[in-house]
SEVO-755739 format. One record per residue (C-alpha): residue number from 1; residue in three letters; chain; x, y, z. Coordinates in steps of 0.001 Angstrom, whole numbers, plus 500000, padded with zeros to 6 digits. Example, Ala and Ser with C-alpha at 12.3 -4.5 7.8 and 13.67 -1.06 7.14 Angstrom:
2
<r><lummi>1</lummi><torvex>ALA</torvex><dopa>A</dopa><east>512300</east><north>495500</north><up>507800</up></r>
<r><lummi>2</lummi><torvex>SER</torvex><dopa>A</dopa><east>513670</east><north>498940</north><up>507140</up></r>
//
This chain:
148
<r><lummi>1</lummi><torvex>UNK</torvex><dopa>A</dopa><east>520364</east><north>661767</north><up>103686</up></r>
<r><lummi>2</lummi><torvex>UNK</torvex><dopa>A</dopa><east>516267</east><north>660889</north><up>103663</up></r>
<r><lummi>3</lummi><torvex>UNK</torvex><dopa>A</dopa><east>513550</east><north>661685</north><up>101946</up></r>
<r><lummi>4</lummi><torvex>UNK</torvex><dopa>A</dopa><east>510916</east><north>663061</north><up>103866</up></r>
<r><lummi>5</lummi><torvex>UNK</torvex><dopa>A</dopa><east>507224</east><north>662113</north><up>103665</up></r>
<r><lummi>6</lummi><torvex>UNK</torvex><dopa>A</dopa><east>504310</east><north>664172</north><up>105555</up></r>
<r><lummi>7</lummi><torvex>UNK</torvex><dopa>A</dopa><east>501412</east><north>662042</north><up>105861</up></r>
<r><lummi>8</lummi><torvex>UNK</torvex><dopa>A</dopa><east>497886</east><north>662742</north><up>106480</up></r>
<r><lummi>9</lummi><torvex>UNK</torvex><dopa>A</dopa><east>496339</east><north>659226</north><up>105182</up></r>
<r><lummi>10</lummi><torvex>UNK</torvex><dopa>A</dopa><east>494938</east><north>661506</north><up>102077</up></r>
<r><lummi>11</lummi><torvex>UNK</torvex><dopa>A</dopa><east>495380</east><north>660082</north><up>098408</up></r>
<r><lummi>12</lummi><torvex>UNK</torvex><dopa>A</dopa><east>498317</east><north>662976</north><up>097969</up></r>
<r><lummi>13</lummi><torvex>UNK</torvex><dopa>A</dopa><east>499983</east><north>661723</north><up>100616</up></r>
<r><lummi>14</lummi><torvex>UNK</torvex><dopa>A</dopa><east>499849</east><north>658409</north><up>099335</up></r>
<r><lummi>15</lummi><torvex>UNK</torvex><dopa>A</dopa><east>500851</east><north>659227</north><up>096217</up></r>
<r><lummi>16</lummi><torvex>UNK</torvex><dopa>A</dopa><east>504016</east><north>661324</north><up>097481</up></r>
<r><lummi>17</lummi><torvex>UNK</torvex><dopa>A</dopa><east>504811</east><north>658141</north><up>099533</up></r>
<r><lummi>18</lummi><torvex>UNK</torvex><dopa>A</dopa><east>504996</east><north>656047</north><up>096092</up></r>
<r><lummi>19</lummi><torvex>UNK</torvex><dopa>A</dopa><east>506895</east><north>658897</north><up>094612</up></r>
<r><lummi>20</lummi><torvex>UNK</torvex><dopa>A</dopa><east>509571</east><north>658722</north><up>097494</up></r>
<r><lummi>21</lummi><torvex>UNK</torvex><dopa>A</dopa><east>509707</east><north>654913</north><up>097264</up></r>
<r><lummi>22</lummi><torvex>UNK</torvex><dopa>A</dopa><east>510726</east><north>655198</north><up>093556</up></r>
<r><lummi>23</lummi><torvex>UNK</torvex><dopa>A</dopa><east>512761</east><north>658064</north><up>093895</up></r>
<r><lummi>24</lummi><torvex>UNK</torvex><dopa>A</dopa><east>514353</east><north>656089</north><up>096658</up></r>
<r><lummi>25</lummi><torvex>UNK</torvex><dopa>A</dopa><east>515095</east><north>653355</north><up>094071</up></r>
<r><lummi>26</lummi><torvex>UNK</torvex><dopa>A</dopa><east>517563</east><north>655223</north><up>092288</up></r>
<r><lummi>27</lummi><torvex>UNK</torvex><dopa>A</dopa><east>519416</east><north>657290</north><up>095208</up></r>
<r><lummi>28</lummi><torvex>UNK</torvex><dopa>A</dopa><east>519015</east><north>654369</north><up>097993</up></r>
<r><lummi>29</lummi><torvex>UNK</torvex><dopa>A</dopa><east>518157</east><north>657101</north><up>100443</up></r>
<r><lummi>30</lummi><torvex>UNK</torvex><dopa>A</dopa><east>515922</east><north>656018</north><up>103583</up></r>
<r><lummi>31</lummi><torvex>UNK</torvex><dopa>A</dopa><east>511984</east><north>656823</north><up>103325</up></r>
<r><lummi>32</lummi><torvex>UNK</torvex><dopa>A</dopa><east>510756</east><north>658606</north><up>106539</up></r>
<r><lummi>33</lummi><torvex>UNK</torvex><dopa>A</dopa><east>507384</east><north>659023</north><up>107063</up></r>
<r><lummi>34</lummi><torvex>UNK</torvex><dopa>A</dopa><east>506064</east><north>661461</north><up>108803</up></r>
<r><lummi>35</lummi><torvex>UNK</torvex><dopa>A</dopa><east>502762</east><north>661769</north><up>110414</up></r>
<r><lummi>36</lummi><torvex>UNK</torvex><dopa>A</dopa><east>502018</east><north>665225</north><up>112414</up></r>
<r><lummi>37</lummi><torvex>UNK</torvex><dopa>A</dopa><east>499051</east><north>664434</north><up>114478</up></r>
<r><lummi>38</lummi><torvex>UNK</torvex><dopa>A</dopa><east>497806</east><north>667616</north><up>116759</up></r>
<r><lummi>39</lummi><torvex>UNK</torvex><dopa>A</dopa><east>495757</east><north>666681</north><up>119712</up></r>
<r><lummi>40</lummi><torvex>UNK</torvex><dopa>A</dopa><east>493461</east><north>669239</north><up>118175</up></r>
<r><lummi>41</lummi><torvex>UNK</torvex><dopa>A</dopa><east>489671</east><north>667537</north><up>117523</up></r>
<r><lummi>42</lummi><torvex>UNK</torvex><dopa>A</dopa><east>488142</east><north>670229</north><up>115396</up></r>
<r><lummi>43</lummi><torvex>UNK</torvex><dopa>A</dopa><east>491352</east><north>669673</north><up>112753</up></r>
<r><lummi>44</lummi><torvex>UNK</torvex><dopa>A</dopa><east>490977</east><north>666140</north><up>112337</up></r>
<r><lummi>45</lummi><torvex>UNK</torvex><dopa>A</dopa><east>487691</east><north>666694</north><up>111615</up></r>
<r><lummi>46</lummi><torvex>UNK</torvex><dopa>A</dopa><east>488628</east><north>669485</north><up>109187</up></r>
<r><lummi>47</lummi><torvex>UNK</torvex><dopa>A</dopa><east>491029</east><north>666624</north><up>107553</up></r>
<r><lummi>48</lummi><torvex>UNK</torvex><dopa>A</dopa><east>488503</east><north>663830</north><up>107477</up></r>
<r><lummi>49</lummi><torvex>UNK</torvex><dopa>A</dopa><east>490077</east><north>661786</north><up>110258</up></r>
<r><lummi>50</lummi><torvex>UNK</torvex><dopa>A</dopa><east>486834</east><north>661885</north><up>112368</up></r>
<r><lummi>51</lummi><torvex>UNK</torvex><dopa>A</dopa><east>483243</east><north>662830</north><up>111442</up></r>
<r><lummi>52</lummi><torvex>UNK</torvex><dopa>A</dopa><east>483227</east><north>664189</north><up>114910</up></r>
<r><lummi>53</lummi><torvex>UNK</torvex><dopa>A</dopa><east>485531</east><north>666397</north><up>117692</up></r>
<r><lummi>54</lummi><torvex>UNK</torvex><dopa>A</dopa><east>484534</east><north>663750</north><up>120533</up></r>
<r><lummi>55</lummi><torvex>UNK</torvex><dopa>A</dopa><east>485614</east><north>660873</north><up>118378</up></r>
<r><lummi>56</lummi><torvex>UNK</torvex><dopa>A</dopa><east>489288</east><north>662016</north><up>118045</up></r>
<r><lummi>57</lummi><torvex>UNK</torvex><dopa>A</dopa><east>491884</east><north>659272</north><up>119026</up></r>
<r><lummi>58</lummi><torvex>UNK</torvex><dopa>A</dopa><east>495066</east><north>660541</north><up>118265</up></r>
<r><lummi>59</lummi><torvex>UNK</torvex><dopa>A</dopa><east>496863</east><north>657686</north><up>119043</up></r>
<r><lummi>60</lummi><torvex>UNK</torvex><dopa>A</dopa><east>494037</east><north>655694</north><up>116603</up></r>
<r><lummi>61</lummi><torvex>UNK</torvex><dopa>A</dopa><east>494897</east><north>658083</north><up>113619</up></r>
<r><lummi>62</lummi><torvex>UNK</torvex><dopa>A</dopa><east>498607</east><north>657236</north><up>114206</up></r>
<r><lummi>63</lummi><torvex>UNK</torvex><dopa>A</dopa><east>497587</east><north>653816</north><up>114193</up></r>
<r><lummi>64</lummi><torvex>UNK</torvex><dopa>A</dopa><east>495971</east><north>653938</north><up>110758</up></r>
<r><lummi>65</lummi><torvex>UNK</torvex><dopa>A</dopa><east>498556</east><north>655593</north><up>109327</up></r>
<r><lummi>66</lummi><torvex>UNK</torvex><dopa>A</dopa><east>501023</east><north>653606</north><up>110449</up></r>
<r><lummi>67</lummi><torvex>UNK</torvex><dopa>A</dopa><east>498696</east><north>650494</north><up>108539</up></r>
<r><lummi>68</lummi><torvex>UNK</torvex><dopa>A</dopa><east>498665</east><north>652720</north><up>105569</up></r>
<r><lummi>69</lummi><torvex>UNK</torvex><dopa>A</dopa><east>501787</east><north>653560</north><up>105379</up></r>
<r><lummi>70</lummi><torvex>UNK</torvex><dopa>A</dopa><east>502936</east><north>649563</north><up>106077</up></r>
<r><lummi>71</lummi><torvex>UNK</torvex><dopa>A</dopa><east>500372</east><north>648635</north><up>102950</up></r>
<r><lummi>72</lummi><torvex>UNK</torvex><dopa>A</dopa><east>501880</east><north>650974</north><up>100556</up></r>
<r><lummi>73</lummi><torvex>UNK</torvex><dopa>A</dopa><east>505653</east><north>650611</north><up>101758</up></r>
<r><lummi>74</lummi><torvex>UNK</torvex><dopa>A</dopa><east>506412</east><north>648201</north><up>104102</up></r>
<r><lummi>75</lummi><torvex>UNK</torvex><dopa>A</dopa><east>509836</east><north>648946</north><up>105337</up></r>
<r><lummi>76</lummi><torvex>UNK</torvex><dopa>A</dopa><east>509442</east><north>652509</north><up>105055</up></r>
<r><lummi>77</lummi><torvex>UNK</torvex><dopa>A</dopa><east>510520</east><north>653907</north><up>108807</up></r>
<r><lummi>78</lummi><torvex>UNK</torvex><dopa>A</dopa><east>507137</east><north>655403</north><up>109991</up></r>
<r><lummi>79</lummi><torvex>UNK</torvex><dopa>A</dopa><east>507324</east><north>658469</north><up>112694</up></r>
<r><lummi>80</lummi><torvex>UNK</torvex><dopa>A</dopa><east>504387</east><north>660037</north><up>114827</up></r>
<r><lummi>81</lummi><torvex>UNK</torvex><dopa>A</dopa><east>505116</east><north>663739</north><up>116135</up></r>
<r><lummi>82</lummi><torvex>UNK</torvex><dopa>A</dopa><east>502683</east><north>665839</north><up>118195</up></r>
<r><lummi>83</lummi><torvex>UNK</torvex><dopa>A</dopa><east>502833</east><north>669702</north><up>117690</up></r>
<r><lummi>84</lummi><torvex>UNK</torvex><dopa>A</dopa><east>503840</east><north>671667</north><up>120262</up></r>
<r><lummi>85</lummi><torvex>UNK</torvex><dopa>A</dopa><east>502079</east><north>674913</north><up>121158</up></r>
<r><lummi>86</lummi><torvex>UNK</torvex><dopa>A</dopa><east>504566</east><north>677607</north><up>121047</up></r>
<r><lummi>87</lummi><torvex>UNK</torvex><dopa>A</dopa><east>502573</east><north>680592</north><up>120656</up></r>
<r><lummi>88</lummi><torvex>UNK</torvex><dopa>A</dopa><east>498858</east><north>680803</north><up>121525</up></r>
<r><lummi>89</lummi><torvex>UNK</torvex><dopa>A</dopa><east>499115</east><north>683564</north><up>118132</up></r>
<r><lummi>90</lummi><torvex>UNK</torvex><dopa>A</dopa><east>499707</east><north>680260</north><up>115987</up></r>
<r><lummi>91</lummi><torvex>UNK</torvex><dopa>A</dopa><east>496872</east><north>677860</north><up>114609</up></r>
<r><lummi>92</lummi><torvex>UNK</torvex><dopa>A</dopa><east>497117</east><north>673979</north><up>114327</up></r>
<r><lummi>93</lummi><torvex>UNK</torvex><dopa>A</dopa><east>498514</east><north>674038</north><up>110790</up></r>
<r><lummi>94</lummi><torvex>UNK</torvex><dopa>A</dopa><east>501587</east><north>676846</north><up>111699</up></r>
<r><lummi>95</lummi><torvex>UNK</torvex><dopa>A</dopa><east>502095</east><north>674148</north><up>114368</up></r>
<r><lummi>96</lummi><torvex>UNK</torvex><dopa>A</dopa><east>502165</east><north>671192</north><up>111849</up></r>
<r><lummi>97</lummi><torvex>UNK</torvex><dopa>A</dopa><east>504491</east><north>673329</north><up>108995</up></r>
<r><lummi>98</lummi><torvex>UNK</torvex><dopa>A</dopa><east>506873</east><north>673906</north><up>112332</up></r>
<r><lummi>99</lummi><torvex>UNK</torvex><dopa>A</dopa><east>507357</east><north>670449</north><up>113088</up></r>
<r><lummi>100</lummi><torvex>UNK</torvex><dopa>A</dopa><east>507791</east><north>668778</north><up>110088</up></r>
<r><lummi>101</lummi><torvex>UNK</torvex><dopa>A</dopa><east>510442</east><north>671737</north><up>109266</up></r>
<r><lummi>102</lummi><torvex>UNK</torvex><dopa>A</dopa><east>512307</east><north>670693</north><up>112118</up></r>
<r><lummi>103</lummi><torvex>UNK</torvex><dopa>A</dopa><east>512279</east><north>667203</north><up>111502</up></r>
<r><lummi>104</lummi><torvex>UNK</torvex><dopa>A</dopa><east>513445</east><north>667481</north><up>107982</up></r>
<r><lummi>105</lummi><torvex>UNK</torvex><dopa>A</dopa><east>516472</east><north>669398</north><up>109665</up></r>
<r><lummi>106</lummi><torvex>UNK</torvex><dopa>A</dopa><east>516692</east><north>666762</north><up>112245</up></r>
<r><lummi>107</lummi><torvex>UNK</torvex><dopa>A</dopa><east>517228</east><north>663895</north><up>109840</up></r>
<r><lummi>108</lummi><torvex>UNK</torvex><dopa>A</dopa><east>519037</east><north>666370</north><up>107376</up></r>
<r><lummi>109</lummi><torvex>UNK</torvex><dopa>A</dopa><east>516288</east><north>665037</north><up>104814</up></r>
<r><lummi>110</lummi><torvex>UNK</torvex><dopa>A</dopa><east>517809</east><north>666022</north><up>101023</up></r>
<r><lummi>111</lummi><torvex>UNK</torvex><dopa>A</dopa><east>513943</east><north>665974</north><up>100141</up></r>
<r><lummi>112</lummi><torvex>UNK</torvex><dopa>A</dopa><east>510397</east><north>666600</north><up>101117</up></r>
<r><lummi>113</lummi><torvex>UNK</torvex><dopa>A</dopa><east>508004</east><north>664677</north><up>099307</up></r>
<r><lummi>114</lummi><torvex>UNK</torvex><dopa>A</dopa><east>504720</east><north>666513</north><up>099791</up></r>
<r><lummi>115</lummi><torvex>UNK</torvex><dopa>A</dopa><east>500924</east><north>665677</north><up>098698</up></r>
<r><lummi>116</lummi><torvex>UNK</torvex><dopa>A</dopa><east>498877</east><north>669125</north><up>098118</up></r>
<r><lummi>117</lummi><torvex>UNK</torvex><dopa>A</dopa><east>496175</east><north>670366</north><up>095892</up></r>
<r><lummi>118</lummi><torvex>UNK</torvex><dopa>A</dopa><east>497638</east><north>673922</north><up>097081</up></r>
<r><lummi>119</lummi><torvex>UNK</torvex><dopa>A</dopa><east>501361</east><north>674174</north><up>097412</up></r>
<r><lummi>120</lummi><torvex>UNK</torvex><dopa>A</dopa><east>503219</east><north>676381</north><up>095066</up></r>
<r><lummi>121</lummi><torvex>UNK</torvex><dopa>A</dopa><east>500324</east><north>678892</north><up>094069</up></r>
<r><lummi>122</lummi><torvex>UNK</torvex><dopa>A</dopa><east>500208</east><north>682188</north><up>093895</up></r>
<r><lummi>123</lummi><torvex>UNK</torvex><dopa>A</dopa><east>497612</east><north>682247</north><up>096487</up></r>
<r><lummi>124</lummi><torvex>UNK</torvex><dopa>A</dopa><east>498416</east><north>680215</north><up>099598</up></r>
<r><lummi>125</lummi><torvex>UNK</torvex><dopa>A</dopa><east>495103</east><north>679089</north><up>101493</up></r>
<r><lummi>126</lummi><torvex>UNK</torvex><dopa>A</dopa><east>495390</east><north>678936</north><up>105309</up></r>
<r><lummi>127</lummi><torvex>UNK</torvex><dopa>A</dopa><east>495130</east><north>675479</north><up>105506</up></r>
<r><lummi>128</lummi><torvex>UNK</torvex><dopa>A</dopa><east>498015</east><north>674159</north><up>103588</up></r>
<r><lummi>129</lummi><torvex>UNK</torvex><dopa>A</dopa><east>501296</east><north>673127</north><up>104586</up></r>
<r><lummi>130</lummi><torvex>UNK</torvex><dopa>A</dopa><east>502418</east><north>672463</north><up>101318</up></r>
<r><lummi>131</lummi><torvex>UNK</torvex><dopa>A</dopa><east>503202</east><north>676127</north><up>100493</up></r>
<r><lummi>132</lummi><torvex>UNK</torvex><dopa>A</dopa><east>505163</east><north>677241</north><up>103725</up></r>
<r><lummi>133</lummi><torvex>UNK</torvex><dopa>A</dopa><east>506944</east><north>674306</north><up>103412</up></r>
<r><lummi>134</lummi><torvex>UNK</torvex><dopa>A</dopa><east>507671</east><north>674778</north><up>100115</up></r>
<r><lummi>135</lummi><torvex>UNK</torvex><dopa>A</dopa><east>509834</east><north>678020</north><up>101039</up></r>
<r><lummi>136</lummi><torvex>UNK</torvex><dopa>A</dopa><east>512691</east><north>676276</north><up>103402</up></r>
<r><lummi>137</lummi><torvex>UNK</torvex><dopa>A</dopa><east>515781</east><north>676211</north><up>101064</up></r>
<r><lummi>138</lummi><torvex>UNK</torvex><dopa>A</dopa><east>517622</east><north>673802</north><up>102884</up></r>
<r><lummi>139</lummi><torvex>UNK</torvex><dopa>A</dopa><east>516002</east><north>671035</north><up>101524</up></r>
<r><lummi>140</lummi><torvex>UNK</torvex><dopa>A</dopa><east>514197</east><north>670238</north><up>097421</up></r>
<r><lummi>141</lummi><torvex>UNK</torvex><dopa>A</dopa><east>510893</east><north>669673</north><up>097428</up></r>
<r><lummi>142</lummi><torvex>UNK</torvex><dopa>A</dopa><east>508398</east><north>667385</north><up>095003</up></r>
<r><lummi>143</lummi><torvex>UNK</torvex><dopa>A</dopa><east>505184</east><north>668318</north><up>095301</up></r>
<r><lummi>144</lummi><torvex>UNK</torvex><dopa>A</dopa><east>502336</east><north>665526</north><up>094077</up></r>
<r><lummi>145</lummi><torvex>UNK</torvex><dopa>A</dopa><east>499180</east><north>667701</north><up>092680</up></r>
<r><lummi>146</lummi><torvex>UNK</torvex><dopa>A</dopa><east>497120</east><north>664732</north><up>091827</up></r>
<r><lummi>147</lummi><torvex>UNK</torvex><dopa>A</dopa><east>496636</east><north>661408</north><up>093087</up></r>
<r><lummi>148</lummi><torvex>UNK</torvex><dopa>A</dopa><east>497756</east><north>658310</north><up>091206</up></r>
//
């Protein structure tokens, strides 16, 4: 079994990682992190990747990440997934929540280790992944609310 880690380079994510890693300490499950990266300019800006659409580098996000990642945990197994449209009805973050359900089934994760201000209210915003992710059954879920 793993325990899964979405990753956005945010301070939640960061804090989930460190989470995992101790959590790891006790069931010597195998960290996976997982970075979702949509070739999608106008989210990364939304996330604070880039200040600006036209300065979007996907493959430079997944680069920084992957450094992040490596400075927190350094043999943590690090994984870079681009969405794939399915349905022009779906928006960029229905596209994330997809794929990192489907690689937590992949890998058979036991947990998903998740970093969101949002996940778990009453009211979901649209921009979370925390919440529908928060609904699969198939796997527990430990949601970090605040940063370390």
């Amino acid at each position: 079994m793993v325990l899964l880690v979405p990753f956005d380079g945010s301070d939640l994510a960061q804090t989930a990682l460190e989470r995992a890693v101790e959590f790891s300490e006790y069931t010597h499950e195998d960290v996976l992190v997982l970075s979702v990266i949509p070739d999608d300019g106008e989210y990364a800006v939304e996330r604070g990747w880039v200040d600006a659409p036209e300065a979007y580098d996907p493959d430079a996000v997944a680069a920084r990440f992957e450094s992040l990642v490596a400075d927190i945990v350094p043999d943590a197994e690090f994984r870079v997934e681009t969405p794939e449209d399915v349905s022009s009805m779906a928006d960029v973050t229905t596209d994330v929540v997809r794929t990192i359900r489907e690689v937590s089934h992949e890998v058979d994760a036991s947990i998903v280790f998740i970093g969101s201000e949002n996940a778990g209210r009453v009211s979901t915003p649209v921009c979370s992944v925390g919440a529908p992710l928060s609904e699969d059954p198939t796997y527990d879920v430990h949601i970090v609310r605040h940063a370390a």
